[in-house]
N, CA, C and O of each residue as an XYZ file, in Angstrom:
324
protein
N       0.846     -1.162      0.000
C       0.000      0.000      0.000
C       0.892      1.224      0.000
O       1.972      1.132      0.582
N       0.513      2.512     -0.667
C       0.724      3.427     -0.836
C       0.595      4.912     -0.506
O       0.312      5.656     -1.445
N       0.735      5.339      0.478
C       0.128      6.584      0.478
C       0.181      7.543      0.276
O       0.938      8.161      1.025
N      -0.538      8.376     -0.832
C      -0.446      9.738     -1.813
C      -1.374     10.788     -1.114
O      -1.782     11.660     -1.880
N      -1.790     10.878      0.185
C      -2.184     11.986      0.859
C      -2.150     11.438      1.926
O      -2.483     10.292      2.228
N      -1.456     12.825      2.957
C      -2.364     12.336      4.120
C      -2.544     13.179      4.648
O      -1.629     14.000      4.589
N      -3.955     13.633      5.624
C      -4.228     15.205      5.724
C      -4.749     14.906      7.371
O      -5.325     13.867      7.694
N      -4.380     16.191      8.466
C      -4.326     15.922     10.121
C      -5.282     17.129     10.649
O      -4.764     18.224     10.869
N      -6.488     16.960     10.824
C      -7.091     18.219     11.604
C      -7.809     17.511     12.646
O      -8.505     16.506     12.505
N      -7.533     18.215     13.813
C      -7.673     17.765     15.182
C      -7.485     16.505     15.364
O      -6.498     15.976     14.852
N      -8.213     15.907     15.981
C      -7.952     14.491     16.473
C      -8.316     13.482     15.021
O      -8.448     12.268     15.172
N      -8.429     13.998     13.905
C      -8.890     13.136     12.818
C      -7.429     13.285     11.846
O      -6.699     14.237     11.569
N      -7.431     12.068     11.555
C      -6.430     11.753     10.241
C      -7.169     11.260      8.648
O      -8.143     10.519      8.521
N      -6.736     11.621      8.043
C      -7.233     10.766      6.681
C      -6.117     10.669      5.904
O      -5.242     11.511      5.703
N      -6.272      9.189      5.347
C      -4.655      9.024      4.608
C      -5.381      7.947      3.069
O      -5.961      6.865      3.162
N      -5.099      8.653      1.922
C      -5.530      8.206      0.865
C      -4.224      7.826      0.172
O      -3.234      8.520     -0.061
N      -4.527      6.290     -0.152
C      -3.883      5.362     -0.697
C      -4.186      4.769     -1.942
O      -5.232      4.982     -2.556
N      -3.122      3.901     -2.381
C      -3.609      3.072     -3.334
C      -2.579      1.493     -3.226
O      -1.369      1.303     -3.347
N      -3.794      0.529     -2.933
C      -3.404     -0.467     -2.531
C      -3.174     -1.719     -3.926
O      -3.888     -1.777     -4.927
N      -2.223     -2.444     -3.677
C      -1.898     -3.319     -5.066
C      -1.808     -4.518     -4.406
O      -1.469     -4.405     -3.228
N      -2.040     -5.816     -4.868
C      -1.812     -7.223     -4.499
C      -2.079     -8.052     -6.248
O      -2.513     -7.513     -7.266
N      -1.716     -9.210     -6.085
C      -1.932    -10.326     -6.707
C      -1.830    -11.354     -6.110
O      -1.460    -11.388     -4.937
N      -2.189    -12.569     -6.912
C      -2.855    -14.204     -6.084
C      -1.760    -14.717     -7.516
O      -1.272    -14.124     -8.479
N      -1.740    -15.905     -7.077
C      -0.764    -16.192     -8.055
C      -1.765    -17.245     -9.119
O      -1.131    -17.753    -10.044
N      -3.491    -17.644     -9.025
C      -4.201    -17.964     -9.008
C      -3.960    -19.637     -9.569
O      -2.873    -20.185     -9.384
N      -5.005    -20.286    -10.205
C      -6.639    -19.529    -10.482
C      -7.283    -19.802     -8.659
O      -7.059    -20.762     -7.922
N      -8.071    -18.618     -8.404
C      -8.437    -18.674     -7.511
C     -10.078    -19.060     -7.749
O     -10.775    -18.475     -8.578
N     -10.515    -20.045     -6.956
C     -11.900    -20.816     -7.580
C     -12.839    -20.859     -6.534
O     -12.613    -21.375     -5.439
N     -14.100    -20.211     -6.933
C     -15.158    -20.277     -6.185
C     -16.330    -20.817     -6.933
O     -16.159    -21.400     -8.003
N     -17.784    -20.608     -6.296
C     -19.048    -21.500     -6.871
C     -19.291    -20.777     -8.406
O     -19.814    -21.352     -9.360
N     -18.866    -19.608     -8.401
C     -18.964    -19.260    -10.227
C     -17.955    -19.459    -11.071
O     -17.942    -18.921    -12.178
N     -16.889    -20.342    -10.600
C     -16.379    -20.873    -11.809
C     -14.406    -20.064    -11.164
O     -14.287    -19.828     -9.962
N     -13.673    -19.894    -11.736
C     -12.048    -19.334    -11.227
C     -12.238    -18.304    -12.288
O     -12.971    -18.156    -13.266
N     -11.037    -17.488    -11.546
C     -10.186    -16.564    -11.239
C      -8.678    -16.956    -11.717
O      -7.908    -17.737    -11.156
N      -8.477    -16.239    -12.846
C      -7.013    -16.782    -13.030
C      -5.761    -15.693    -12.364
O      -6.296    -14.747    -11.786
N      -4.615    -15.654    -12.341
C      -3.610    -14.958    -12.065
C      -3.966    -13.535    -11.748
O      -4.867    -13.651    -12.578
N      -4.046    -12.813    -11.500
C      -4.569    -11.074    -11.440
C      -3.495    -10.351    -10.194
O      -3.312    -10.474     -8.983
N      -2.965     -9.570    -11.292
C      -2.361     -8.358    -10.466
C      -3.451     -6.946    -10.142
O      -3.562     -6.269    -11.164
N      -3.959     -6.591     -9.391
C      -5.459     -5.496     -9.071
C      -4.592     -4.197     -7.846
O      -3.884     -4.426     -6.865
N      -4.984     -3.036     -8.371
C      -4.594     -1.885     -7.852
C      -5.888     -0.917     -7.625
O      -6.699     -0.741     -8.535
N      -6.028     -0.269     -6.277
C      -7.588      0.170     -6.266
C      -6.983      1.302     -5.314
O      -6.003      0.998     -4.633
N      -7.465      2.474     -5.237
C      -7.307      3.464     -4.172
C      -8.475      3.422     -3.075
O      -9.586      2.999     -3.396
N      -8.233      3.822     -1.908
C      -8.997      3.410     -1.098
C      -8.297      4.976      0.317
O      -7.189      5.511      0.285
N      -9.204      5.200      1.118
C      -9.151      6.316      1.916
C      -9.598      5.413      3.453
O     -10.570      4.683      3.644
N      -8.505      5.790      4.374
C      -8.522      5.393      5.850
C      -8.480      6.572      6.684
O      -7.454      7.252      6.682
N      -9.508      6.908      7.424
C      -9.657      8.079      8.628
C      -9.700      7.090     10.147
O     -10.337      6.110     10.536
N      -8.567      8.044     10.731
C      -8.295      7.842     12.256
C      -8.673      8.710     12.870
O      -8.772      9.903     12.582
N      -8.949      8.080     13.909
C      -9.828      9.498     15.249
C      -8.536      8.861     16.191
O      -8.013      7.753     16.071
N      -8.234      9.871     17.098
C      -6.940      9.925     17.327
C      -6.737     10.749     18.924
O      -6.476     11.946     19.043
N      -6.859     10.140     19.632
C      -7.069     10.731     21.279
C      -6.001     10.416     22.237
O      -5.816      9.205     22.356
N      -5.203     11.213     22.996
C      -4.113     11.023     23.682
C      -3.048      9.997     22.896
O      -2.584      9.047     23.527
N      -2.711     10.200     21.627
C      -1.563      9.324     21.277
C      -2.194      8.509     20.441
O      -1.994      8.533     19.227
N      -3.152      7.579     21.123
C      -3.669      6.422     20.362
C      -4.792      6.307     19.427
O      -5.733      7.099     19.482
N      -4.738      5.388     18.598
C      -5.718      5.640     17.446
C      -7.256      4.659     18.216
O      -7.391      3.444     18.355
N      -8.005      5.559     18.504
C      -9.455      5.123     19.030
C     -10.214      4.638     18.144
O     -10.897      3.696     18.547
N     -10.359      4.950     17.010
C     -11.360      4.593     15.728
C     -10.859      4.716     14.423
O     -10.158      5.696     14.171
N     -11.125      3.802     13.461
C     -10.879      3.494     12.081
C     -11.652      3.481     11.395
O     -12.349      2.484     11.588
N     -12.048      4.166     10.474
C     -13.031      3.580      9.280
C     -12.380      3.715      8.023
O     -11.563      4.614      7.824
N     -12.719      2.811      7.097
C     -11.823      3.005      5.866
C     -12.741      2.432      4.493
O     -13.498      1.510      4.795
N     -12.771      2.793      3.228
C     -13.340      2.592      2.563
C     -12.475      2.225      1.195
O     -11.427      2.870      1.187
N     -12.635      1.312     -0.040
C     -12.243      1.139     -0.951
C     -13.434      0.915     -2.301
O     -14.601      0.542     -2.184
N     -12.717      1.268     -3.534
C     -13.526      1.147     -4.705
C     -13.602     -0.672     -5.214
O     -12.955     -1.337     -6.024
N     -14.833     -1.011     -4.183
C     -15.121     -2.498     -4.353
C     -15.601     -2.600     -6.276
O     -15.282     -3.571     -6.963
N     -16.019     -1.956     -6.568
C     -16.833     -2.022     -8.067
C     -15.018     -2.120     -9.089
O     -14.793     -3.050     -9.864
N     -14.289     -1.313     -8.901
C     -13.322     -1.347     -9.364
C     -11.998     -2.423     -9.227
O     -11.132     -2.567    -10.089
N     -12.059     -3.055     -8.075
C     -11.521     -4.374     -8.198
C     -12.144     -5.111     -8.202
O     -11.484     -6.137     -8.037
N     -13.484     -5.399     -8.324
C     -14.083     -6.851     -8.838
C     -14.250     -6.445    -10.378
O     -14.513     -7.523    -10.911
N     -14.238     -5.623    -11.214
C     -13.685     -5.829    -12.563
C     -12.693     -6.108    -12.735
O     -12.441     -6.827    -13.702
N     -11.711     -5.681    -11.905
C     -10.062     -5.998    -11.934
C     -10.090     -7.426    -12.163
O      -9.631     -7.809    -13.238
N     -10.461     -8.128    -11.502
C     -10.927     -9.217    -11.292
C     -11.725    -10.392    -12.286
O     -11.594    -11.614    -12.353
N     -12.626     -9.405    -13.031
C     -13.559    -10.111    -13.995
C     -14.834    -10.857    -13.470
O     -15.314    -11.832    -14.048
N     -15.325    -10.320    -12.351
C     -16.475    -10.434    -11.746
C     -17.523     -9.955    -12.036
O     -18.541    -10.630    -11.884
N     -17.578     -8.856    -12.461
C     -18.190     -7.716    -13.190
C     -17.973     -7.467    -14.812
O     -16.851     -7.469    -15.320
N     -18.744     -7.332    -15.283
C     -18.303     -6.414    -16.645
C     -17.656     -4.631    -16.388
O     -17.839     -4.046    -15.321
N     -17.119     -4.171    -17.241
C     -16.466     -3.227    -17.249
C     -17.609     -2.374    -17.293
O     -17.393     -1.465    -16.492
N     -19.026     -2.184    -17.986
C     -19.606     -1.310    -17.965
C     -20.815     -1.754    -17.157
O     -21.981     -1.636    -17.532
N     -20.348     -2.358    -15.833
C     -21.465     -2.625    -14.834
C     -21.826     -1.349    -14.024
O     -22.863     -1.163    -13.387
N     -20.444     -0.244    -14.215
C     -21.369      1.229    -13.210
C     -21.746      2.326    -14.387
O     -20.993      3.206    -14.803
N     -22.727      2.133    -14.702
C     -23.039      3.575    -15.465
C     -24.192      3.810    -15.002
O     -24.905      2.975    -14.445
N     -24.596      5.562    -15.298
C     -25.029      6.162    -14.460
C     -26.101      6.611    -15.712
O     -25.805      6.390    -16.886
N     -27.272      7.210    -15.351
C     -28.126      8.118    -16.371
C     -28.681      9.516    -15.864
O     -29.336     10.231    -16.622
């Protein structure tokens, strides 16, 4: 993982990334495998942050964008009107 921002006001942090992995595959479930896939997705983590220690996490990633990575999805599964 990567991180290309990270921004500190009061007790809150936010640090925007972009995270990369691969499986060396085929990785196989009830719809059939998953072959080899290298997948890169940006994703944003906020800390709440009280005497030193990090009290709370929430973090979010572009799930729609690595399950095409993936081939789970079709490529034009998000469009909008």
């Amino acid at each position: 993982m990567q991180s290309t921002n990270i921004v500190e006001s009061g007790d809150l942090v936010v640090v925007e990334s972009r995270f990369t992995g691969s499986h060396a595959g085929p990785l196989v479930d009830p719809g059939g495998s998953i072959p080899a896939t290298d997948v890169e997705a940006p994703s944003v983590d906020v800390f709440e942050v009280r005497g030193g220690e990090i009290v709370a996490h929430r973090g979010s990633f572009d799930n729609l964008d690595l399950m095409t990575q993936l081939a789970l999805v079709s490529a034009g599964a998000a469009t909008t009107s």
